[in-house]
N, C-alpha and C positions, 0 to 999 in steps of 0.2 A: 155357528151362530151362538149367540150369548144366551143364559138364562130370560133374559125379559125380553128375546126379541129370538122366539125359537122357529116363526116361520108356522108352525102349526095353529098359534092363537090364546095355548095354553102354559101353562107355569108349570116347568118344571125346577125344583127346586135343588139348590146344588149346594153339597157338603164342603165349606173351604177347607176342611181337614186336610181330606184326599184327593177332591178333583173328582169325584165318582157322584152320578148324579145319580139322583134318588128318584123313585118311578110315579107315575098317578099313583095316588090310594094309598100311598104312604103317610100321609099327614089327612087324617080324618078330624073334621069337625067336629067337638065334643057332643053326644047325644044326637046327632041326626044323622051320624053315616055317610054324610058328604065329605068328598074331600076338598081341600080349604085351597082356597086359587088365589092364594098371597105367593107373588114371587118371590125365589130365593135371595138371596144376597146377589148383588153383580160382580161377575167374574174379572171384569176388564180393571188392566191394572191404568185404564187412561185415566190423566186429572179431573177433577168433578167438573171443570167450566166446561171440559171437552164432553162428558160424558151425557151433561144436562140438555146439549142441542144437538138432535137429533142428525143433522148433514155434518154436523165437525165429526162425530161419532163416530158417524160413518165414512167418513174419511180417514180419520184414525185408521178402523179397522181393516181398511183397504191398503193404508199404508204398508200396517204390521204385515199382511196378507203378502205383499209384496217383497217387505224384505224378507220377512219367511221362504220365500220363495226362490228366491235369489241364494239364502243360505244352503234351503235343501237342494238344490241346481249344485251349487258349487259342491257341495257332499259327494253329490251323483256322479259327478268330475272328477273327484279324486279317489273313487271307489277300484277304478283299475289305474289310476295315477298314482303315483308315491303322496303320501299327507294323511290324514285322520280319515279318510270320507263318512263312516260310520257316525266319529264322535261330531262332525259338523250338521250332519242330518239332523240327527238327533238337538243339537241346539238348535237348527231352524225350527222343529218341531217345537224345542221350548219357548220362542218367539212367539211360534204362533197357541201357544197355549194361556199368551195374557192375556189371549183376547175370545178365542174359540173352545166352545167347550167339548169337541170334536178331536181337538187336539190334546186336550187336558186326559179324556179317556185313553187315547192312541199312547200316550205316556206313562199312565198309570200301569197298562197293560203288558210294556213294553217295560219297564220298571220292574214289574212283578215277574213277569218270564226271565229276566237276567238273572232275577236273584234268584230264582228256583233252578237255574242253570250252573250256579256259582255253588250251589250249596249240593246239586250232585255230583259237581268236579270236584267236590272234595270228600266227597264220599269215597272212604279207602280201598273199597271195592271197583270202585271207577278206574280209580290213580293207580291201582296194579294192573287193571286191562289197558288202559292208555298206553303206560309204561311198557307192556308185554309188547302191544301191537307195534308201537316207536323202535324197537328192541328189533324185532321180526323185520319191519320194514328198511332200518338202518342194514341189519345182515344183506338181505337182498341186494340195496343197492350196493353194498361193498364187493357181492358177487358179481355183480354185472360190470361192475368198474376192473374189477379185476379180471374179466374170461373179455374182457375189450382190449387192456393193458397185453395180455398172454399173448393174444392173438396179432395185435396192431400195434402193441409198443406207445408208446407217447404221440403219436401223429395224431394231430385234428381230423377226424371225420372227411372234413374237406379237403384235406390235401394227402387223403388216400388213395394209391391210384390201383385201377382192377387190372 
């Protein structure tokens, strides 16, 4: 759900910066310690005519919801099928991030573990055990391709006879 329509009743207020929403109690009332129940800015990227009546809105939001949906399906599809399925998830997620701020987090987050992933793959420490293991692992199979060849010669598996 969106900033002004969180289902709970109250305002939570949301950084356009990041997409990472900010908690009660963050924005306190000058001098009385209340926190101030002015909603944040609205997240949805729908047109203002769409956004100002309340059933087009929401129809909107069921649309996007939809092809979201569709997007992430089709992802889910190509995850053991030949195609991107990861990079297509991931967009449907971005679909539904113009409009949910559920998905705007799951992005941030999902943003942020990539890059802390990319930045210990390059850690030279990493890249010599990677390398090691690949190294080790390539021998192997070159052993087992070869005490198969010794043994059986060039014959398929299947058309060895006992």
């Amino acid at each position: 759900m969106n900033a002004e329509s969180n289902g709970g009743g109250r305002s939570v207020p949301v950084d356009t910066t990041d997409g990472a929403a900010t908690g009660p109690g963050d924005n306190p009332v000058e001098g009385t310690g209340e926190v101030a129940k002015e909603p944040g800015p609205r997240i949805s990227k729908a047109p203002k005519f769409i956004q100002a009546r309340r059933s087009l809105h929401l129809s909107w939001q069921v649309g996007v919801f939809v092809v979201g949906l569709a997007i992430v399906a089709l992802g889910v599809v190509m995850l053991p099928l030949p195609g991107p399925g990861w990079v297509v998830i991931f967009l449907g997620m971005a679909v539904w991030a113009t409009e949910f701020v559920w998905a705007q987090v799951v992005l941030h987050w999902t943003k942020r573990k990539v890059t802390e992933a990319a930045q210990r793959a390059l850690d030279p420490k990493v890249r010599r055990r990677n390398i090691t293991l690949t190294a080790i692992g390539c021998v192997i199979a070159g052993a087992l391709l070869a005490a198969y060849v010794a043994k059986y010669g060039f014959e398929m598996p299947w058309n060895i006879e006992r």
